[in-house]
C-alpha positions as CSV (number, residue, x, y, z in Angstrom):
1,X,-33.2,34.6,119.4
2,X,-32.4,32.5,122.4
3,X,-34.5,29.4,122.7
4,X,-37.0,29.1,125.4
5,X,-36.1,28.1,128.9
6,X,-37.5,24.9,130.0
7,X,-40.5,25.3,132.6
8,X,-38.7,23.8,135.8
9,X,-41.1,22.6,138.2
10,X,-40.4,19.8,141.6
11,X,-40.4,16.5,140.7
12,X,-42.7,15.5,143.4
13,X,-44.8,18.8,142.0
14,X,-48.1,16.9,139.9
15,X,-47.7,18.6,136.2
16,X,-50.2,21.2,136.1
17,X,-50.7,23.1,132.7
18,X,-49.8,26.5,132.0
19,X,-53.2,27.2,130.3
20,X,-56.5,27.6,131.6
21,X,-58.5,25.5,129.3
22,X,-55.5,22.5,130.0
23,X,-55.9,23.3,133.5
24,X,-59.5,22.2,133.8
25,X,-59.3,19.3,131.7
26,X,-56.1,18.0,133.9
27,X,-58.6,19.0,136.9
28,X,-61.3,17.0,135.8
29,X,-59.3,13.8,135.2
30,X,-60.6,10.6,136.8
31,X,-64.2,12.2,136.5
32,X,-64.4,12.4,132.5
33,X,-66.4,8.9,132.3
34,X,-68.9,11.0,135.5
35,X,-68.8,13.7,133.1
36,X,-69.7,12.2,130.1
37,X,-72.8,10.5,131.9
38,X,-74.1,14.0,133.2
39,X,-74.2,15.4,129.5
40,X,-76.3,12.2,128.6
41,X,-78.2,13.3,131.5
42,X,-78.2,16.9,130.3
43,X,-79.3,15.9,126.9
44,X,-82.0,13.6,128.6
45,X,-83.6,16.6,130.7
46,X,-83.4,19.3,127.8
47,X,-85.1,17.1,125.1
48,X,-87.8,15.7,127.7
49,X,-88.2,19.4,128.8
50,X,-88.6,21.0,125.5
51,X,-91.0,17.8,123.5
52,X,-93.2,18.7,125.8
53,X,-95.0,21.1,123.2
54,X,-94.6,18.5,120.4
55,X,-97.1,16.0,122.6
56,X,-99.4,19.1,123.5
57,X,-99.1,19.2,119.6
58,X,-100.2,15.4,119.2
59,X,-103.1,16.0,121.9
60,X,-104.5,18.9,119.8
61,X,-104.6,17.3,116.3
62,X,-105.9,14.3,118.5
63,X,-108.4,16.3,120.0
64,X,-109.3,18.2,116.5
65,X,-109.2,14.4,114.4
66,X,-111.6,12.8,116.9
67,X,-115.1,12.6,117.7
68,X,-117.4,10.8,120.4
69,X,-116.5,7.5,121.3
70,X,-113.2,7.5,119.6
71,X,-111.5,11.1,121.7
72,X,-110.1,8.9,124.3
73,X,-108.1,6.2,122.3
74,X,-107.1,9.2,119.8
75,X,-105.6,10.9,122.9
76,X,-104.2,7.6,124.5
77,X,-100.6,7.5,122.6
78,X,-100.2,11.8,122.9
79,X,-101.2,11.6,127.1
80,X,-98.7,9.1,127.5
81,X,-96.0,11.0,125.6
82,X,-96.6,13.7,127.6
83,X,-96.5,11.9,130.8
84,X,-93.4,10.0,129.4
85,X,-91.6,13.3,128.9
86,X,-92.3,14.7,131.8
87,X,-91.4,11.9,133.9
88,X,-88.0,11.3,131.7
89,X,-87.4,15.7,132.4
90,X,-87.4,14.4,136.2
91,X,-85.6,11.5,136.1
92,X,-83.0,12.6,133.9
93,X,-82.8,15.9,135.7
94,X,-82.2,14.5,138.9
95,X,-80.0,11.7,138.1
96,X,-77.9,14.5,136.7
97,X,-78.1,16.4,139.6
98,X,-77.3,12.9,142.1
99,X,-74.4,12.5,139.2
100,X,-73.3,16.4,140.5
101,X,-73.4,15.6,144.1
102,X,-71.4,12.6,143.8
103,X,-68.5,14.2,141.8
104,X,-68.4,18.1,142.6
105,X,-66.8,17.8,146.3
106,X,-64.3,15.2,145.2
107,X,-63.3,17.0,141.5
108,X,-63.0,20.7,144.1
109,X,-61.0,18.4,146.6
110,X,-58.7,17.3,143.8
111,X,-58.5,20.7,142.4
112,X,-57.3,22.0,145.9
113,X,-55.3,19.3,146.8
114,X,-52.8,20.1,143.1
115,X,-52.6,23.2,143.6
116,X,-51.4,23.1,147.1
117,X,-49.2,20.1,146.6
118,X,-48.1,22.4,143.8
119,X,-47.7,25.6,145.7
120,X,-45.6,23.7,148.8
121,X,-42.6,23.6,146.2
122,X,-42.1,27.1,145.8
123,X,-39.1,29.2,147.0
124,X,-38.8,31.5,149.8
125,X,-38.2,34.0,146.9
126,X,-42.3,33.3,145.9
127,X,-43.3,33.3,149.1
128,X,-41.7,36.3,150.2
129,X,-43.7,38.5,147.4
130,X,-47.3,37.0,148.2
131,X,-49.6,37.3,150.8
132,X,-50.2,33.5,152.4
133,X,-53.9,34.5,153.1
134,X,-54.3,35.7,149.4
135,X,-52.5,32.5,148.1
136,X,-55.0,30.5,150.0
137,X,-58.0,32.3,148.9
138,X,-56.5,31.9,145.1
139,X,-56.5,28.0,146.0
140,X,-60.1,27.8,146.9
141,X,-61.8,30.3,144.6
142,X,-59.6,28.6,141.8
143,X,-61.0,25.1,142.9
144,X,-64.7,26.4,142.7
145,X,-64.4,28.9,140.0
146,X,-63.2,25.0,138.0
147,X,-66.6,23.3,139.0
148,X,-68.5,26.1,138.2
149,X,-66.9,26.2,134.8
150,X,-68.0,22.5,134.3
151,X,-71.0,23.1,135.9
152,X,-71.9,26.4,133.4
153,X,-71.0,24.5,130.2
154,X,-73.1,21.2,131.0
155,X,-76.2,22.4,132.6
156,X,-76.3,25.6,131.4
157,X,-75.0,26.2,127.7
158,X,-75.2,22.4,126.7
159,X,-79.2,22.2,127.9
160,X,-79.4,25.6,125.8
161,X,-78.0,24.6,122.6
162,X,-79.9,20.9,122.7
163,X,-83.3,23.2,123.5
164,X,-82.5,25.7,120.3
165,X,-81.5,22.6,118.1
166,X,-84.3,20.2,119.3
167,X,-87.1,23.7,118.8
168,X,-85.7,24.6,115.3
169,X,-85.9,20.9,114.0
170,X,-89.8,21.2,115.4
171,X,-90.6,24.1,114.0
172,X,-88.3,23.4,110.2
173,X,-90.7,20.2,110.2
174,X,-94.1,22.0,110.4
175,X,-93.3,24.7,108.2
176,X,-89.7,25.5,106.7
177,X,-90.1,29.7,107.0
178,X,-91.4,29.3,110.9
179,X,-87.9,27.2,111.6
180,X,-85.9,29.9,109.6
181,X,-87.4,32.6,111.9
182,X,-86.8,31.6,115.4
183,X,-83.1,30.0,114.1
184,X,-82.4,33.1,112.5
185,X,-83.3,35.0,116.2
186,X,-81.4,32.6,118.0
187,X,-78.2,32.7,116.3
188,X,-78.6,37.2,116.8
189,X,-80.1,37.0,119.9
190,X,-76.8,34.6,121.1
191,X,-74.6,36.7,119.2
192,X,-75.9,39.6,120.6
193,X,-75.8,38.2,124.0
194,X,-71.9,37.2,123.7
195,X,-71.3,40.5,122.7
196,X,-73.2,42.2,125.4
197,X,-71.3,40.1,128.1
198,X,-67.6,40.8,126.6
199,X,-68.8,44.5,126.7
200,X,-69.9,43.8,130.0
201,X,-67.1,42.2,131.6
202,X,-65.0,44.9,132.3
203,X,-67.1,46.5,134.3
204,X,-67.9,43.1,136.5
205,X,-64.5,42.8,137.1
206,X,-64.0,46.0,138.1
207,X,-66.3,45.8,140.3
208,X,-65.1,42.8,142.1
209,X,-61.6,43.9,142.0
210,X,-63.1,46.8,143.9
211,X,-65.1,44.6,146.3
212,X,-62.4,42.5,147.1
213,X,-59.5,46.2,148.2
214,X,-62.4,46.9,150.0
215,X,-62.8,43.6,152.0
216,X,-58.7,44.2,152.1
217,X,-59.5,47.2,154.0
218,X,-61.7,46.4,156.3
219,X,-59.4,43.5,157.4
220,X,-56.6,45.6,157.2
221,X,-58.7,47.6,159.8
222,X,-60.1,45.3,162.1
223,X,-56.4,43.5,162.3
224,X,-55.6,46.8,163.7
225,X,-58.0,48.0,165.9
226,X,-55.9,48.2,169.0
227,X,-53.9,50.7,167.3
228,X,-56.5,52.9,166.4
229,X,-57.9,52.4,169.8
230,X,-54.4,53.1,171.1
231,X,-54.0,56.4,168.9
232,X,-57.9,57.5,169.4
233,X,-58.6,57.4,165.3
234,X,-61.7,55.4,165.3
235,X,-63.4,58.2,163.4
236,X,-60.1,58.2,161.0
237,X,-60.8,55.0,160.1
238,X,-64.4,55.4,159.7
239,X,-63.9,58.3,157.1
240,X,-60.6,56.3,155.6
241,X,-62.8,53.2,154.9
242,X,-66.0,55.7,153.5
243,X,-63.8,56.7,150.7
244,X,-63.3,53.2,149.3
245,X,-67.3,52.1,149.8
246,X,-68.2,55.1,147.9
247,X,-65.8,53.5,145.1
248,X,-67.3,50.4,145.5
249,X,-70.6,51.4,145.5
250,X,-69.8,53.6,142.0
251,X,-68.6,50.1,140.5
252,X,-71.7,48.6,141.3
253,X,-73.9,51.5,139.5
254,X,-71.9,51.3,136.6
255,X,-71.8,47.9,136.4
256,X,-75.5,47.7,137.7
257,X,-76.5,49.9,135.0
258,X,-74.9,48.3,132.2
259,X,-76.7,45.1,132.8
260,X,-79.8,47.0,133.0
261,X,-79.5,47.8,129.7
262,X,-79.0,44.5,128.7
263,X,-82.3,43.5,130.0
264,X,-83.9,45.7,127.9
265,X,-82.1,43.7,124.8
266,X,-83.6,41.0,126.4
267,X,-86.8,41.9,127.2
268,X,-87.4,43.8,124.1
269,X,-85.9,40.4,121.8
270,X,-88.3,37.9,123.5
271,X,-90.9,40.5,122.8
272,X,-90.2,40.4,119.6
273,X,-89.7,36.7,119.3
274,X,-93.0,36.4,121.0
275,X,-95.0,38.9,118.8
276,X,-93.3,37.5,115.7
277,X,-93.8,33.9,116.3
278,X,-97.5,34.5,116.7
279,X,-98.3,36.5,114.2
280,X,-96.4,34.4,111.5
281,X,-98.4,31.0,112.9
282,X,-101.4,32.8,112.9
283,X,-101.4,33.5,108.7
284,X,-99.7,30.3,108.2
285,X,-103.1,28.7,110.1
286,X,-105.1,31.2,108.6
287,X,-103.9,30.2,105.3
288,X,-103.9,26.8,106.2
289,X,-100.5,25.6,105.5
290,X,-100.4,24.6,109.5
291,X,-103.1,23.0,111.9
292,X,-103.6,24.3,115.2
293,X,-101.3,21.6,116.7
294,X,-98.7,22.7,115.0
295,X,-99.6,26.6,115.8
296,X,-99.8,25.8,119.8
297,X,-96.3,23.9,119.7
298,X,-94.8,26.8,117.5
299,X,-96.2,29.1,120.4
300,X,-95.1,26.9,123.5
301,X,-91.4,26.6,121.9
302,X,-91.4,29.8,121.4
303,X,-91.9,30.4,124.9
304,X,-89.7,28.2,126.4
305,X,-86.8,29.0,124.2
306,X,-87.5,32.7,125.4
307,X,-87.4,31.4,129.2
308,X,-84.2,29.6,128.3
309,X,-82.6,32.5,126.3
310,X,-83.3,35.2,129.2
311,X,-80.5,35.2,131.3
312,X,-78.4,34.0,128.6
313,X,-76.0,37.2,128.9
314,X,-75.7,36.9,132.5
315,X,-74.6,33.0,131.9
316,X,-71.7,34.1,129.6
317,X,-70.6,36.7,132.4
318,X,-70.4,34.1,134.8
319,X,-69.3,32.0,132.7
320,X,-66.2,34.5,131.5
321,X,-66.0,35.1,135.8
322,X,-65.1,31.3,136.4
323,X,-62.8,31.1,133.8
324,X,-61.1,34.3,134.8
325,X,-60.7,33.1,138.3
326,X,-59.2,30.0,137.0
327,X,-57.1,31.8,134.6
328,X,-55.7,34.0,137.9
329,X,-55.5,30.8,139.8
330,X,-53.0,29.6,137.4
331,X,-51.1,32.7,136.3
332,X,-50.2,32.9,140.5
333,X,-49.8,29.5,141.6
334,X,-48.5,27.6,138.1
335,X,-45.3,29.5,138.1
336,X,-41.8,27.5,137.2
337,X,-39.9,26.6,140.6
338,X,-37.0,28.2,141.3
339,X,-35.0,25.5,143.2
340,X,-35.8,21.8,142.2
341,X,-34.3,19.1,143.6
342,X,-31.8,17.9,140.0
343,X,-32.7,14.6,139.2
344,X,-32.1,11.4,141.1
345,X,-30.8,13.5,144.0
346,X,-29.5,11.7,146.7
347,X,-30.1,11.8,150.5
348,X,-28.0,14.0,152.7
349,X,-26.5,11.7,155.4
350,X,-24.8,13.9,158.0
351,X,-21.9,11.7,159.9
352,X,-19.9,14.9,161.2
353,X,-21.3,17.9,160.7
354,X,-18.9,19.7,158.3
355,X,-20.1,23.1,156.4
356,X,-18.0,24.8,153.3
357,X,-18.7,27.7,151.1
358,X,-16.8,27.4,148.3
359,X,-16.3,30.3,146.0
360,X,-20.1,31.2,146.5
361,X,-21.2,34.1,144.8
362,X,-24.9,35.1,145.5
363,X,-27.2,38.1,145.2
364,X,-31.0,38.3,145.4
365,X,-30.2,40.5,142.1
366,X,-27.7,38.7,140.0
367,X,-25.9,42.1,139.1
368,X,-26.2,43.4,143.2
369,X,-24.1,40.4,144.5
370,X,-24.3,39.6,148.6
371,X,-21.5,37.6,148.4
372,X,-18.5,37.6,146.1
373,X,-16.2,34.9,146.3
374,X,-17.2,33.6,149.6
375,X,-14.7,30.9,151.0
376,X,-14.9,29.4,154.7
377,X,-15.2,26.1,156.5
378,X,-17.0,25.0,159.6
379,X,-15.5,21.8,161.3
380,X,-17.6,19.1,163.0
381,X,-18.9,20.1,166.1
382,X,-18.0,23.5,166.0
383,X,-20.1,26.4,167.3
384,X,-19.8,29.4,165.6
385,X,-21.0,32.8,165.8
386,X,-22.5,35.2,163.1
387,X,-21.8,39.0,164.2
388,X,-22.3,41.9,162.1
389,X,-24.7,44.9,161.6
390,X,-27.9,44.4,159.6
391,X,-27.7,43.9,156.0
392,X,-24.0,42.5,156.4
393,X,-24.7,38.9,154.9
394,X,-25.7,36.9,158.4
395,X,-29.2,35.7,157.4
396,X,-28.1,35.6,153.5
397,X,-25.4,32.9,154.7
398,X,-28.3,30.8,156.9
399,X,-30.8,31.1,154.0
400,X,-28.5,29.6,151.4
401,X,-27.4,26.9,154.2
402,X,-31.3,25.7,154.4
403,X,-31.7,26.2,150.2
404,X,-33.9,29.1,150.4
405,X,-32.1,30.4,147.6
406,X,-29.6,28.9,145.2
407,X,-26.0,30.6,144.5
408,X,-25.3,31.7,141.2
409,X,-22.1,30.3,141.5
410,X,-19.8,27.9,144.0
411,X,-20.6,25.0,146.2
412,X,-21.9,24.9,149.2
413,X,-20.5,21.2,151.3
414,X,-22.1,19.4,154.2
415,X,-19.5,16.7,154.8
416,X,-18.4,17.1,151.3
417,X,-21.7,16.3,149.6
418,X,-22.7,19.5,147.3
419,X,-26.5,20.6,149.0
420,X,-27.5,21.1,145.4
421,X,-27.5,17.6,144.3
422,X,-28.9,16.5,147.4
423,X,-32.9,16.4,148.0
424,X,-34.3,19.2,149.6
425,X,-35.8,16.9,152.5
426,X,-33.6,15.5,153.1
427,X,-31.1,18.5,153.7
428,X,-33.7,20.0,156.3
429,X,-34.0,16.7,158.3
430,X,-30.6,17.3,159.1
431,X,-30.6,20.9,160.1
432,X,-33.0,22.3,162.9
433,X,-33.6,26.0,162.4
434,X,-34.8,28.0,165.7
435,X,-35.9,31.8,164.1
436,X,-35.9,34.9,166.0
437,X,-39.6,35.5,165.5
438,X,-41.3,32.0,165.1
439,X,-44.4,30.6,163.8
440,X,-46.5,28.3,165.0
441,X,-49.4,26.2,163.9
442,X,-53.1,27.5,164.9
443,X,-52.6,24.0,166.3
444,X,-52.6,22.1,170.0
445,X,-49.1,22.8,171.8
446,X,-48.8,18.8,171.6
447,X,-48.8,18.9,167.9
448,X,-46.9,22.1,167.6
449,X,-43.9,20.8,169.9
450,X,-44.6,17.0,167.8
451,X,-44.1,18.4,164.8
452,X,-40.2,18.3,165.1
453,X,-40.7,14.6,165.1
454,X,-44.0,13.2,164.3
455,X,-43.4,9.7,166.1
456,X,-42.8,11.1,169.7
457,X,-44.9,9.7,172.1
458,X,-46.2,12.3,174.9
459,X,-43.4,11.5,177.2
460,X,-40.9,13.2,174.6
461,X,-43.0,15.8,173.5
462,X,-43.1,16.9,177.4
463,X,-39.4,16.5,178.4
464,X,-38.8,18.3,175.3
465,X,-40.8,21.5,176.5
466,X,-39.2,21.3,180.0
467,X,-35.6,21.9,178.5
468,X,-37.2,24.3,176.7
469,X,-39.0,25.8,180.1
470,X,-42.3,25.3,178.4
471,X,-43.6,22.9,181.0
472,X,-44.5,25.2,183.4
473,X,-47.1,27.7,181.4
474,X,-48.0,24.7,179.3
475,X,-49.4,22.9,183.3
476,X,-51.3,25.9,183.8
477,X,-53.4,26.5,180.9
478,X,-56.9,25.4,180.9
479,X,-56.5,22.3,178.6
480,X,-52.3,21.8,179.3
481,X,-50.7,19.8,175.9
482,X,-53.9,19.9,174.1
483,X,-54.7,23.8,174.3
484,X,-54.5,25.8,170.8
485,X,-51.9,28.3,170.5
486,X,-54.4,30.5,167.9
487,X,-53.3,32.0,164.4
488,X,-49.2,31.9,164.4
489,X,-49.5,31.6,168.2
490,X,-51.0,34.8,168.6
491,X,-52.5,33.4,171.9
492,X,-49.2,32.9,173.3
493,X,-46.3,35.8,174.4
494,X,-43.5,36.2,172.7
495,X,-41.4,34.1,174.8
496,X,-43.8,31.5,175.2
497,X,-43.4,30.9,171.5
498,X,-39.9,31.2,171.6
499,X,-39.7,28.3,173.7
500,X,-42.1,26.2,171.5
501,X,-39.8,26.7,169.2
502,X,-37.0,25.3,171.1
503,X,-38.7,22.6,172.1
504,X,-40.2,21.7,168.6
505,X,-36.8,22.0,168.0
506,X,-34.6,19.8,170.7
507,X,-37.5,17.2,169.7
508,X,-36.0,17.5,166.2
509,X,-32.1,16.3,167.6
510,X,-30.8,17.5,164.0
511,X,-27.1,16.8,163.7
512,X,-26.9,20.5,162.3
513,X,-28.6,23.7,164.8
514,X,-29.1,26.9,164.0
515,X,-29.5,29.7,166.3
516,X,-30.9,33.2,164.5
517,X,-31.6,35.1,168.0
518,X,-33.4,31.9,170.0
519,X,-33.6,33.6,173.5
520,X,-34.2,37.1,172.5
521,X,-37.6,37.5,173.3
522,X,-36.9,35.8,176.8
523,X,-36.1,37.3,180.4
524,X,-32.2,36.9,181.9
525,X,-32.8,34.3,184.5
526,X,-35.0,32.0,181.7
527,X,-32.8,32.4,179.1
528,X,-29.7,31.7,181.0
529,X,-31.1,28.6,182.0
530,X,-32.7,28.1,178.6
531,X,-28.7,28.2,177.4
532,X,-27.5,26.0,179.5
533,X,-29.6,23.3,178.0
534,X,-29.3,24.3,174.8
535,X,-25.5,23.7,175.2
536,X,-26.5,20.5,176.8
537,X,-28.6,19.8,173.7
538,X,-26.1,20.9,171.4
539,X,-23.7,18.0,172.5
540,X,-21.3,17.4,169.7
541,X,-23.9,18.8,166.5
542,X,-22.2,21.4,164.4
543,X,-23.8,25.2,165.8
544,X,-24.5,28.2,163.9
545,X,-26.1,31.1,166.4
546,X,-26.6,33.9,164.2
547,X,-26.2,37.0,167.3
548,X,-27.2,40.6,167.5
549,X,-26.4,40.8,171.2
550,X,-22.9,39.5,171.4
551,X,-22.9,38.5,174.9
552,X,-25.2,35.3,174.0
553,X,-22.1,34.0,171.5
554,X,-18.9,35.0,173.2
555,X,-18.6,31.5,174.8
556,X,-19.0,30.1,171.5
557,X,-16.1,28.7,169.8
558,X,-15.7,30.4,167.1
559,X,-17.2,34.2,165.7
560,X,-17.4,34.8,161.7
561,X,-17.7,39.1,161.7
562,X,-19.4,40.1,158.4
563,X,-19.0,43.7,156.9
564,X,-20.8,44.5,153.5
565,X,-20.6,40.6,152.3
566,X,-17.4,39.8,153.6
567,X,-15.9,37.6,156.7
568,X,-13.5,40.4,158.0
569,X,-12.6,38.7,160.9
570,X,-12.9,34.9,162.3
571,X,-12.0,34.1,165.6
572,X,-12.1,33.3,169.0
573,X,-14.0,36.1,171.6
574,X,-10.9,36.8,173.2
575,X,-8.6,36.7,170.3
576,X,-11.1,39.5,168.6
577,X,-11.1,41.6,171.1
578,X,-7.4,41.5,171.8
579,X,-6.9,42.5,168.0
580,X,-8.8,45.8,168.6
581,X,-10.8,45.4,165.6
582,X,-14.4,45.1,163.7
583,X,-14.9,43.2,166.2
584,X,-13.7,44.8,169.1
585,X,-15.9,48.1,168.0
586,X,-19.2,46.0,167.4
587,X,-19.2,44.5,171.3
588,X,-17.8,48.4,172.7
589,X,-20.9,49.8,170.7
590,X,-23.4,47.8,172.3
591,X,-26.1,49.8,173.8
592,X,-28.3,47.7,176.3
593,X,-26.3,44.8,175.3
594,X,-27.7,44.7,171.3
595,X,-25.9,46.3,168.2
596,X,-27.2,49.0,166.3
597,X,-28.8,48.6,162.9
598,X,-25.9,50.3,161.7
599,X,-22.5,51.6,161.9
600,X,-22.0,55.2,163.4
601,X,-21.4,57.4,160.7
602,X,-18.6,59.0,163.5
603,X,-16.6,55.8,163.4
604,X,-13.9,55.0,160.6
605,X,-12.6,51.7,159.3
């Protein structure tokens, strides 16, 4: 057997745990000493809370001792008791809870904060095969599903078991077979009630797996309503959605039902614990081996372990809830990286601008292989063109440029330094990226077009949108720079994000551009203009436009045609076409100046 593959994870990355129990306790580091003070609390409360029937106790063998004149100094030492407790239950009780308020928002906000400093360092690869809205609601539920834990097991089950020990160490002291009794109940009756939950569970989690497709519905839905507007299925999506809330609301019988018949367990075991208790202090008083002091604290104990035992089922399911969620947060988020910068990686420092691929060989399956063998070289200052029909390597080459993914094997050089032993950072500080569709943050356009370099003053940020052409619909809108662009820039066309994105970029001044369709979502007369500056911008910086409409890249310096994986041609636009081939068929195929997806299946070669 092969030994175990190290788990990889960022160095920057903080070192979560793998397991969920580790998990918590690396979560509630820094708060252990707060922690250890609320179960001192805890204890405090519980005990105050169920002594209480031992000083009702002491007032009625005071009361049953004393006579006349002497009632009141008999009953002086059990009233204060019984004031003491109950003043100790509050203070204790609330201390704990001032001890709660202090430390739960900061132990969630740590909890948060690791998991999405943990998250940031995952690959494109990750990314790609999770929803971002779902990873973000994993990060928060995860973060409260950890205090709750804590929460559950200190003032819940740790109040519980100091009530049980505190009432059976009562109740063993007045008469031995009366403490045997109710410790006998409580271990079934918490037996029973573990049992009862695990049995239970299933059907919980069913249920919320079902609430949460159908909350994934609706969504889904309301996202779309313009198309269902558009196609006139409103009723469609009425009678769609019925179907799942009829399954929803047949996971919530079953599970509904289920814990209905664990409150008959309950109802009927505090019955019997009630009945029980009674009736054996009764004929231990009657037979006088117990006073009525010690009958009416055998009866209030009895009672208030009853009032703490109740819901003791529904605590483990919540209980087995929180620690599910956590278990889920982890299993998603706590995943080994895939690309890690290797240690003591140094910082790219570009000084001309040169790109190799060297013998790459990559495929997003090891055995389905992109690229075999890939050799070529981009000199300094070059601009260079990516042609080819989809699927034929163009984006695979820019995504292993940036370090999206890593090749399985050769080099790839930026003036000769290997990108794998470089950091990561520092690799995408020197190459600016403007992507056919891009995203922005539901941010001000200040910050958006700032974000390519954080220390511009205003003055930069705005020349920066007028090469881009930004200017203009930036003056207009109602709050200019500081306007949000909504959700990814949903508020804003698609060319008015395009040029964002330039700017943001030409902010940037990366020694290193890349193009991957930058004007396509703009008209003729703006992007011709746009290009012009962009050729401005581009000065001497090495330029990779990645081109599905060959007439933006024919006055580039050089074009790299890819076919199945391979470069089959590299040239100049007029050398191409002269040779009359791949090439030369790609820019006489244009319809409406843009390739097809494809190859005609008519054409040979």
């Amino acid at each position: 057997m092969s030994p175990k593959a190290p788990f990889q994870r960022a160095a920057d990355a903080p070192p979560l745990p793998t397991g969920t129990v580790k998990f918590i306790w690396y979560c509630v580091a820094g708060f252990r000493a707060w922690l250890v003070l609320m179960l001192i609390l805890e204890t405090g409360q519980a005990a105050g809370g169920i002594l209480v029937p031992y000083a009702i106790k002491a007032l009625m063998d005071g009361v049953a001792d004393s006579s006349g004149s002497t009632v009141w100094e008999s009953l002086k030492g059990p009233l204060l008791l019984l004031a003491g407790l109950n003043i100790a239950e509050i203070v204790f009780s609330r201390a704990s809870g001032a001890v709660l308020v202090t430390i739960g928002p900061r132990m969630r906000k740590r909890t948060a904060k690791v998991l999405f400093a943990y998250l940031q360092h995952h690959a494109q690869r990750y990314f790609g095969s999770h929803f971002a809205g779902a990873l973000a609601h994993r990060i928060t539920e995860t973060a409260i599903s950890v205090n709750f834990t804590v929460w559950a097991m200190l003032c819940d089950f740790w109040p519980i078991f100091i009530a049980f020990t505190v009432s059976i160490a009562l109740l063993l002291n007045v008469h031995q077979g009366l403490g045997l009794l109710v410790a006998g109940w409580v271990c079934v009756y918490v037996g029973f009630s573990y049992w009862l939950a695990t049995r239970c569970q299933p059907y919980a989690q069913g249920y919320a797996a079902t609430r949460s497709l159908v909350n994934g519905k609706i969504v889904d839905s309301v996202t779309n309503i313009l198309n269902a507007k558009l196609f006139a299925r409103l009723q469609f999506e009425q009678d769609y959605l019925d179907a799942f809330l009829d399954a929803e609301a047949q996971a919530a019988r079953r599970s509904f039902w289920y814990m209905e018949r664990v409150r008959w367990f309950q109802f009927i075991a505090a019955a019997a614990l009630k009945i029980g208790t009674v009736y054996y202090a009764l004929t231990l008083w009657h037979s006088g081996l117990i006073g009525v002091g010690d009958f009416t604290m055998s009866i209030g104990l009895a009672l208030l372990i009853i009032n703490d035992a109740r819901n003791l089922s529904r605590r483990f399911l919540e209980l087995f809830e929180y620690i599910g969620n956590v278990a889920n947060g982890v299993e998603t988020i706590v995943k080994p990286h895939e690309i890690v910068d290797v240690p003591g990686a140094l910082p790219l420092k570009v000084s001309q601008g040169r790109i190799e691929f060297r013998h790459v060989r990559f495929g997003y399956e090891p055995n389905e292989p992109v690229f075999d063998d890939l050799n070529v070289v981009i000199e300094p200052g070059q601009r260079v063109g990516l042609v080819g029909f989809s699927g034929s390597g163009k984006s695979t080459f820019v995504s292993l440029m940036l370090r999206n993914y890593q090749p399985q094997s050769g080099r790839i050089l930026i003036d000769g330094m290997d990108i794998q032993q470089v950091s990561q950072d520092s690799l995408h500080e020197q190459i600016s990226l403007i992507p056919q569709d891009p995203s922005l943050f539901h941010r001000s356009l200040k910050e958006n077009i700032g974000y390519g370099r954080l220390d511009a003053d205003a003055a930069a940020i705005e020349a920066s949108a007028r090469m881009a052409h930004a200017d203009d619909f930036i003056k207009v809108m109602p709050e200019g720079y500081d306007s949000l662009v909504g959700e990814r820039g949903v508020k804003l066309s698609g060319g008015q994000r395009q040029r964002i994105a330039i700017a943001r970029v030409m902010l940037k001044d990366a020694p290193i551009l890349i193009l991957d369709e930058a004007t396509s979502s703009l008209d003729s007369v703006t992007e011709k203009t746009i290009q012009e500056n962009l050729d401005r911008a581009m000065g001497r910086k090495t330029v990779i436009a990645v081109a599905h409409r060959l007439s933006t890249i024919a006055h580039l310096d050089r074009i790299l045609v890819f076919d199945q994986g391979r470069i089959v041609e590299d040239g100049e636009h007029d050398q191409l076409l002269a040779r009359q081939g791949f090439y030369y068929r790609l820019w006489t195929m244009q319809a409406g100046g843009f390739l097809p997806e494809q190859e005609p299946s008519g054409d040979s070669g």
